[in-house]
C-alpha positions in Angstrom: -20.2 8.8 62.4 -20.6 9.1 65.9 -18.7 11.9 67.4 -16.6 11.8 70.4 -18.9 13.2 73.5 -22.4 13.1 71.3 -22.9 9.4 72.2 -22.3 6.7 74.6 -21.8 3.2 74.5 -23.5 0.5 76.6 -20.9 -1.4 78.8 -19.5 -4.5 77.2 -21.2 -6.6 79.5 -24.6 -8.0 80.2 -27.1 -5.6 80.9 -31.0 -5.2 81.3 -31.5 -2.2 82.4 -31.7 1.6 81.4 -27.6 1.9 78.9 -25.7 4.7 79.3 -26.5 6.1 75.9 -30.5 5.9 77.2 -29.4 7.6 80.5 -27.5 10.4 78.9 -30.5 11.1 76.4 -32.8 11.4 78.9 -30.2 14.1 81.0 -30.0 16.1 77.5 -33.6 16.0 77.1 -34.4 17.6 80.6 -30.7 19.8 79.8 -32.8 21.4 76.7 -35.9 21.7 78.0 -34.6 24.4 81.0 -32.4 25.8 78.6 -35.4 26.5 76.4 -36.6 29.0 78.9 -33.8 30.9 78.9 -31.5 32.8 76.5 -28.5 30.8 77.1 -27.7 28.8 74.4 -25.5 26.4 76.1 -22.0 28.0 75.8 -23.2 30.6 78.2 -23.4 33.6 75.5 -27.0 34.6 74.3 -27.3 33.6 70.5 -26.7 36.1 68.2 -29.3 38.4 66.2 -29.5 35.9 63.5 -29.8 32.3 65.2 -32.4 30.6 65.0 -34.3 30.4 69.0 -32.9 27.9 71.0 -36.4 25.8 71.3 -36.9 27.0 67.4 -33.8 24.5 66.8 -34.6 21.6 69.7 -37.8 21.8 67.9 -36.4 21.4 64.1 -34.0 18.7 65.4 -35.3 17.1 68.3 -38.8 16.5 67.4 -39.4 12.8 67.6 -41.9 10.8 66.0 -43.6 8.0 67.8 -42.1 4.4 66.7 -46.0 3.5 65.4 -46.3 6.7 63.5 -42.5 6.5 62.1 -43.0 3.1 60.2 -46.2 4.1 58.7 -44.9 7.5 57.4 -41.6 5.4 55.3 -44.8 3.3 54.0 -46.7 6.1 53.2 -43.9 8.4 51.9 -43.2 5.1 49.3 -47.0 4.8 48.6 -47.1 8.6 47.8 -44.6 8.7 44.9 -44.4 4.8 43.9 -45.2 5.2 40.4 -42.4 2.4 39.8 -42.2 0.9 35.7 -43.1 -3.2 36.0 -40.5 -5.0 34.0 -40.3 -8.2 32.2 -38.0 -11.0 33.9 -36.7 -14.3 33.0 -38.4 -16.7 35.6 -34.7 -17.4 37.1 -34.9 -13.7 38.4 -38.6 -13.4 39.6 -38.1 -15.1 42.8 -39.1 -12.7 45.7 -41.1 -10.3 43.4 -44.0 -9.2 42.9 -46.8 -10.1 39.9 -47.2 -6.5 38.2 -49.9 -8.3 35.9 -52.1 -11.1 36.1 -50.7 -14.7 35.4 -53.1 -16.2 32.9 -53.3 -19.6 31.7 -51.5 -19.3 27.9 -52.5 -23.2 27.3 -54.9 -25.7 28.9 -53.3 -27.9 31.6 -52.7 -30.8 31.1 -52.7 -29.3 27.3 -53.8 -32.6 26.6 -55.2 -36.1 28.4 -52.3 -37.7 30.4 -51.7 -40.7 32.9 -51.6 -39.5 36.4 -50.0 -43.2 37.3 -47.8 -45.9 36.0 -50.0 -48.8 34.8 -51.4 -50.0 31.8 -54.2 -47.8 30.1 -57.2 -50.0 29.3 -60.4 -50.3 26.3 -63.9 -51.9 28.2 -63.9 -54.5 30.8 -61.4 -56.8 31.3 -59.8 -59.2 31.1 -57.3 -57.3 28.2 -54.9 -58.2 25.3 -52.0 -56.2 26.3 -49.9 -54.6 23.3 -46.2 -55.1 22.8 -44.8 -51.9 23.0 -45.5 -49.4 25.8 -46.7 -45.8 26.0 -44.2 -43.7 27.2 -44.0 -39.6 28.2 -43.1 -37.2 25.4 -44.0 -39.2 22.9 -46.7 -38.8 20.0 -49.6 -39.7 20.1 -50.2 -43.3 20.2 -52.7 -45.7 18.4 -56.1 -45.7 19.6 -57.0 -49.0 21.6 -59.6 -51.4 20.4 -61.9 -53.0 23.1 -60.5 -55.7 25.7 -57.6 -54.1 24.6 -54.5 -52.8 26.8 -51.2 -51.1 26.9 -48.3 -50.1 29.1 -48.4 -46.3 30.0 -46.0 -44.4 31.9 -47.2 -41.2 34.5 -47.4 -38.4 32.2 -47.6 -40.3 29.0 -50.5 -38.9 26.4 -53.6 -41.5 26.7 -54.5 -43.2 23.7 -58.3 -42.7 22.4 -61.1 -45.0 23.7 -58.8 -45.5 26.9 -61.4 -46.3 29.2 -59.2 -45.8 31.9 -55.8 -46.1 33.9 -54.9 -49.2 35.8 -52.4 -49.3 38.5 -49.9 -51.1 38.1 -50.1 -52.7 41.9 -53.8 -53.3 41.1 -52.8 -55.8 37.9 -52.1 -59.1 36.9 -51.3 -61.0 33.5 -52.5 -65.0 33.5 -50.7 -67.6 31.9 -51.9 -66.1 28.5 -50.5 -62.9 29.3 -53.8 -61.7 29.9 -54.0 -58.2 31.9 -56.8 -58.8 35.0 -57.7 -56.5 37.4 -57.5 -56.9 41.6 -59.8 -54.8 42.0 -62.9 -52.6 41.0 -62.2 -49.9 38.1 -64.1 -47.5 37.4 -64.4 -45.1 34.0 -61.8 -42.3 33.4 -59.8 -44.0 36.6 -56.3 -42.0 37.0 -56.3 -40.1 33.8 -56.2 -36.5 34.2 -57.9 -35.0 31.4 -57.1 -31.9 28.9 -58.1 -28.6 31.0 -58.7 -30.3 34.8 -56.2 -26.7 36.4 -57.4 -24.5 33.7 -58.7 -23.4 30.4 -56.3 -21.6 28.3 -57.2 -17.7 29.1 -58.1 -18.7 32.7 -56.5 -16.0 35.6 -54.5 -18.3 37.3 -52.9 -15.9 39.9 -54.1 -12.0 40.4 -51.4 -8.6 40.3 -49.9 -8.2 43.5 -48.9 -12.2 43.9 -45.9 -12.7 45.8 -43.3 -15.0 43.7 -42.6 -17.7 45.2 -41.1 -21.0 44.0 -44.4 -22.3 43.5 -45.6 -20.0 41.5 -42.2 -20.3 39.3 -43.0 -23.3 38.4 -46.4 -22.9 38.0 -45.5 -20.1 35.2 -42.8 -22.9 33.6 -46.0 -24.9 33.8 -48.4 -22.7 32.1 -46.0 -22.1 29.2 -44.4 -18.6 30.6 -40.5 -18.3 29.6 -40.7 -14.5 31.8 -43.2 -12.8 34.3 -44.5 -8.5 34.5 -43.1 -8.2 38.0 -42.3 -5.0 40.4 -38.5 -4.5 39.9 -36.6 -4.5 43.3 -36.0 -1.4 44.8 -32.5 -0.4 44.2 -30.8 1.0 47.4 -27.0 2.4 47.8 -25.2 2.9 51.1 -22.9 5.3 52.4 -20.8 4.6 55.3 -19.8 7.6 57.4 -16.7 7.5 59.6 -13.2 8.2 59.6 -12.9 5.9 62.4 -13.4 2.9 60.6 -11.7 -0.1 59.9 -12.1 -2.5 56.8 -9.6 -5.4 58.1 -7.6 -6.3 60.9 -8.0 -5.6 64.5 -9.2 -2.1 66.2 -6.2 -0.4 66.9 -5.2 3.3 68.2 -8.7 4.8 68.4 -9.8 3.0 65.0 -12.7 0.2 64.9 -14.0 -2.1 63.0 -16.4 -1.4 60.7 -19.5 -3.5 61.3 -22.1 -2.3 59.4 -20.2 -2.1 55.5 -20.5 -5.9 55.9 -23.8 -6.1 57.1 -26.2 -3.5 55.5 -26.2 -4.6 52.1 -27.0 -8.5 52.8 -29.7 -6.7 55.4 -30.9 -4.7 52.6 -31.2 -7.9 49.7 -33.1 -9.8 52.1 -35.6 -6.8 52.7 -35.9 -7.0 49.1 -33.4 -4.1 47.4 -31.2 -4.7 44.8 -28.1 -3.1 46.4 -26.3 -0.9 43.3 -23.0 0.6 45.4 -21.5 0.4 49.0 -19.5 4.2 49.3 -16.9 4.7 51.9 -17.4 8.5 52.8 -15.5 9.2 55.6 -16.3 12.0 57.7 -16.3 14.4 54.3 -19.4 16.9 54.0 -18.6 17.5 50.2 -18.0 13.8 49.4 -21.1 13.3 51.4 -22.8 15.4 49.3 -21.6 14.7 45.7 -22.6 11.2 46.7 -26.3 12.2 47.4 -27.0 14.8 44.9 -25.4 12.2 42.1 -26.9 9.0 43.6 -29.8 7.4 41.4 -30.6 4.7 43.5 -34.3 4.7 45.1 -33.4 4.5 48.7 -30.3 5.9 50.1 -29.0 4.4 53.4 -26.5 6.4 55.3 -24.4 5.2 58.6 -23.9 7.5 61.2 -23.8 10.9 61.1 -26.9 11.9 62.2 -26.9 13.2 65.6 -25.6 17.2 66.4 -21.9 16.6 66.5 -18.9 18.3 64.4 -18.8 15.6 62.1 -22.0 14.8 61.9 -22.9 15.8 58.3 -26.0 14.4 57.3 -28.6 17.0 58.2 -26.2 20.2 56.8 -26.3 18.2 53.9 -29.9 17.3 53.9 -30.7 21.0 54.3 -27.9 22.4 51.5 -29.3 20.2 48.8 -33.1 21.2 49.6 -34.3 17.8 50.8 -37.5 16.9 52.5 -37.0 15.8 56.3 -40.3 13.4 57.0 -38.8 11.8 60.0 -36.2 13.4 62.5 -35.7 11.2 65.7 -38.0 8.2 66.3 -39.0 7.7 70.2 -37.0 4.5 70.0 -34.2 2.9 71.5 -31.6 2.0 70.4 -31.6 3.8 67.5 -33.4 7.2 68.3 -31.4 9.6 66.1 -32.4 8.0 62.5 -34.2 9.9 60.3 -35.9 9.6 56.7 -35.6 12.5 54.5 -37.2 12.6 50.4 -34.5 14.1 48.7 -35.9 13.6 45.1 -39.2 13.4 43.7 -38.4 9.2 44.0 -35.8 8.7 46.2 -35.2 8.7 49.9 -32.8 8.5 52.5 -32.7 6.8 55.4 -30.2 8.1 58.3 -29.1 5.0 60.2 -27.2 5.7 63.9 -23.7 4.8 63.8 -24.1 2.1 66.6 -24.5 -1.3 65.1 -27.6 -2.7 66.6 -29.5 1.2 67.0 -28.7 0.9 62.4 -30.6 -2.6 62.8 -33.7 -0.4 64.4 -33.6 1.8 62.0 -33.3 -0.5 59.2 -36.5 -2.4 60.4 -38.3 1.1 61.2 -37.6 3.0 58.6 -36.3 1.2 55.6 -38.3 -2.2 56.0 -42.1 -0.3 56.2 -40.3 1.6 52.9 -38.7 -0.9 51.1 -41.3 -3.2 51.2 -44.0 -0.5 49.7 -41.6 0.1 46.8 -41.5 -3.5 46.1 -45.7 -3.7 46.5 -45.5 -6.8 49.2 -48.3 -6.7 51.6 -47.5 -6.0 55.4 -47.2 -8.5 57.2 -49.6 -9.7 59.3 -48.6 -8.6 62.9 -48.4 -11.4 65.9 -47.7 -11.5 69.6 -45.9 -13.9 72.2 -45.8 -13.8 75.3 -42.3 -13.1 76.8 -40.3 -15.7 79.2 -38.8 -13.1 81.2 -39.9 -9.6 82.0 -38.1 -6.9 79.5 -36.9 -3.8 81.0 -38.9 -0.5 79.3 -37.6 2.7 78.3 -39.7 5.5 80.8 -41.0 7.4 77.9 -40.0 5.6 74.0 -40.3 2.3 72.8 -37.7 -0.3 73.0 -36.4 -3.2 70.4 -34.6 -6.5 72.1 -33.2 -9.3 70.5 -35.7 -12.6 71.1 -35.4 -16.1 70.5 -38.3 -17.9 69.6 -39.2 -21.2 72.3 -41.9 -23.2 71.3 -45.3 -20.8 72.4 -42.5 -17.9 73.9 -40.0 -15.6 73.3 -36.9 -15.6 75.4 -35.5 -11.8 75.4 -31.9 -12.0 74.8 -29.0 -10.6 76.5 -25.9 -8.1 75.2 -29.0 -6.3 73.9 -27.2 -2.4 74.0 -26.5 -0.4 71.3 -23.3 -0.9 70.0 -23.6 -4.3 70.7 -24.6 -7.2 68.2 -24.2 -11.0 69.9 -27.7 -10.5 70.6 -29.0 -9.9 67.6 -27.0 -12.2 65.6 -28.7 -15.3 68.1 -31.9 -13.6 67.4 -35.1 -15.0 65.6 -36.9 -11.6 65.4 -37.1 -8.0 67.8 -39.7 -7.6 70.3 -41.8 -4.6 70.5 -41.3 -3.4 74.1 -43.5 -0.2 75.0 -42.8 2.9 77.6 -42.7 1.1 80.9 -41.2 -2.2 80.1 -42.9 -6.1 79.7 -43.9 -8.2 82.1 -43.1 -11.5 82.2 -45.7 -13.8 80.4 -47.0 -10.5 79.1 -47.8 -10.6 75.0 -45.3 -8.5 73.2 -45.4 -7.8 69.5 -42.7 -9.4 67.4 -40.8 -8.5 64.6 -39.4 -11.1 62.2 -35.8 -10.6 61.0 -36.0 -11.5 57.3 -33.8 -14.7 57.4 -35.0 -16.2 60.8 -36.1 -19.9 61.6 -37.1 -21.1 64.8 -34.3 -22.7 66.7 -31.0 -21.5 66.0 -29.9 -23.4 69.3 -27.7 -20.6 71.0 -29.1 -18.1 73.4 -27.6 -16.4 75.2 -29.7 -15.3 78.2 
């Protein structure tokens, strides 16, 4: 949750420059930092014998990690203790995975010698004696043919011995004596694809770590395989924080909608988690707490909560139940105040802000770089375009905006603030803007949003 006084919104209008909620973290920084010199701990007392120094807490709680060095620590904290058990799926559940053992040939393909085309399979030069009755697929084996011999074959049909080869259907002719002729050349073995052209039964036909995609489905089907050794998904559970929230209906008297109930667990499938159970916590420490201690999912993914508020739970609870804190504040906005804490040997959490689209940058910081290591896909391959407008920068972090992608471009987009999401839901991926700002035309790094395509026709810029 995000407490009354401990955050501010960005207007509801169109904005490019510095939101309130950056202007006011910049005023609290510089607020700490003279109080650090001092013994005033903000109340205008002197902390008592047994609190912690004021710049002893800034420091435990306000130590941010660079946005570079954030993403690769939820990879390598995954890496460190991913000693995940493959499991056996049906091929109708594979899609997305990844191969946890090699996929080797279990037959030759074609297992036997088949007509790649519809045509008559043929014995010596022509002209031929065509049979009666045609060859067709899935059936047995057929008689062998005889010289000057020929017989209808369908694609995929087994070729009957001494076929010297296949003949096209468009490149035949029957005379008067129903005589089979060819239009053109033929040459031997023409159009029949032989037992063992892909591969020899035993042959590696794709390595451990394959991604599965729909080819490689049906390239299992192919190769005999009724179930694949894959990476199971990584299961994730999310706990949404706020008393404030609404599940239906309009806001009303102080309450809101609740945006991110709906959204996190489609966000989290199509990074790859199996999403076990979406928890309504409310603004309850102790339910907050039974929920981690009890949870058995691998990633835990909380809303809100995370700043210095009253209500803001999550670190108390992080601390009561003896949980590693690997991330605490990410020089990043929107979303500075996440966090990504180990809280069992194999299970993390991941402290989301409250504000809709600072949740989506931690999402893609923090649980992407960790989701996708517990799932053993391969980073991708980073990219740049060049912007068509100059972004506005952040003086000191680095800032996430909603871009549409346009041709060899990428058109920022506006309604970009933190509590905002009409950006983002028009966007085809978030570019990378560092300390300082973008220029226009200047390359900026792009990240991908797991279901976008190019050209979702509204833009609002």
């Amino acid at each position: 949750m995000t407490a009354p006084g401990t955050r501010a919104e960005a207007p509801a209008g169109d904005t490019d420059d510095l939101d309130v909620e950056e202007a006011l973290a910049l005023v609290r920084d510089a607020r700490r930092e003279s109080r650090e010199d001092g013994p005033d701990d903000g109340t205008g007392q002197a902390p008592g014998p047994d609190a912690p120094a004021l710049g002893e807490r800034s420091a435990e709680r306000h130590r941010a990690t660079p946005w570079p060095r954030a993403r690769e620590t939820a990879a390598r904290a995954a890496r460190s203790r991913a000693r995940r058990t493959p499991v056996s799926v049906p091929l109708g559940d594979a899609l997305g995975l990844v191969l946890a053992a090699p996929l080797d040939a279990l037959t030759d393909l074609p297992s036997f010698d088949t007509s790649a085309m519809d045509g008559w399979a043929v014995a010596g030069p022509g002209p031929w004696q065509v049979r009666e009755e045609g060859v067709l697929a899935g059936h047995a084996q057929p008689e062998p043919l005889t010289d000057g011999e020929a017989v209808r074959i369908a694609t995929g049909a087994r070729i009957p011995a001494d076929t010297t080869a296949v003949l096209r259907s468009e490149h035949g002719r029957t005379d008067a004596q129903g005589r089979l002729h060819t239009t053109r050349e033929i040459l031997h073995g023409q159009d029949i694809r032989p037992r063992g052209q892909e591969c020899r039964s035993g042959d590696q036909l794709l390595p451990v770590g394959t991604l599965v995609t729909p080819a490689v489905l049906g390239l299992a089907a192919a190769a005999g395989y009724d179930t694949v050794t894959v990476v199971p998904r990584p299961r994730a559970e999310v706990l949404v924080l706020g008393d404030e929230l609404l599940t239906e209906g309009l806001p009303h008297d102080g309450l809101i909608r609740d945006a991110l109930g709906p959204m996190l667990p489609s966000w989290l499938r199509a990074l790859g988690a199996e999403v076990v159970a979406v928890r309504r916590i409310g603004d309850d420490a102790k339910a907050l707490q039974r929920a981690v201690t009890r949870s058995e999912a691998d990633l835990i993914v909380t809303t809100g909560g995370t700043a210095s508020g009253p209500v803001d739970h999550v670190h108390p609870v992080l601390e009561r139940v003896g949980a590693e804190l690997l991330v605490d504040g990410v020089k990043v906005r929107p979303g500075h105040p996440m966090l990504l804490a180990r809280t069992k040997d194999h299970q993390h959490l991941v402290g989301l802000p409250g504000n809709p689209l600072a949740a989506v940058s931690g999402l893609l910081t923090l649980a992407e770089p960790l989701l996708r290591t517990l799932a053993a896909h391969p980073a991708p391959e980073p990219y740049t375009l060049p912007l068509r407008e100059a972004a506005q920068g952040h003086p000191h972090d680095t800032r996430l905006i909603p871009v549409v992608l346009r041709g060899d471009h990428a058109v920022p987009l506006h309604y970009n603030g933190p509590a905002m999401l009409r950006g983002i839901a028009a966007a085809d991926a978030l570019a990378v803007v560092p300390p300082g700002g973008t220029r226009q035309g200047e390359e900026a790094e792009l990240l991908d949003l797991p279901w976008a395509t190019a050209g979702i026709g509204v833009c609002f810029t």
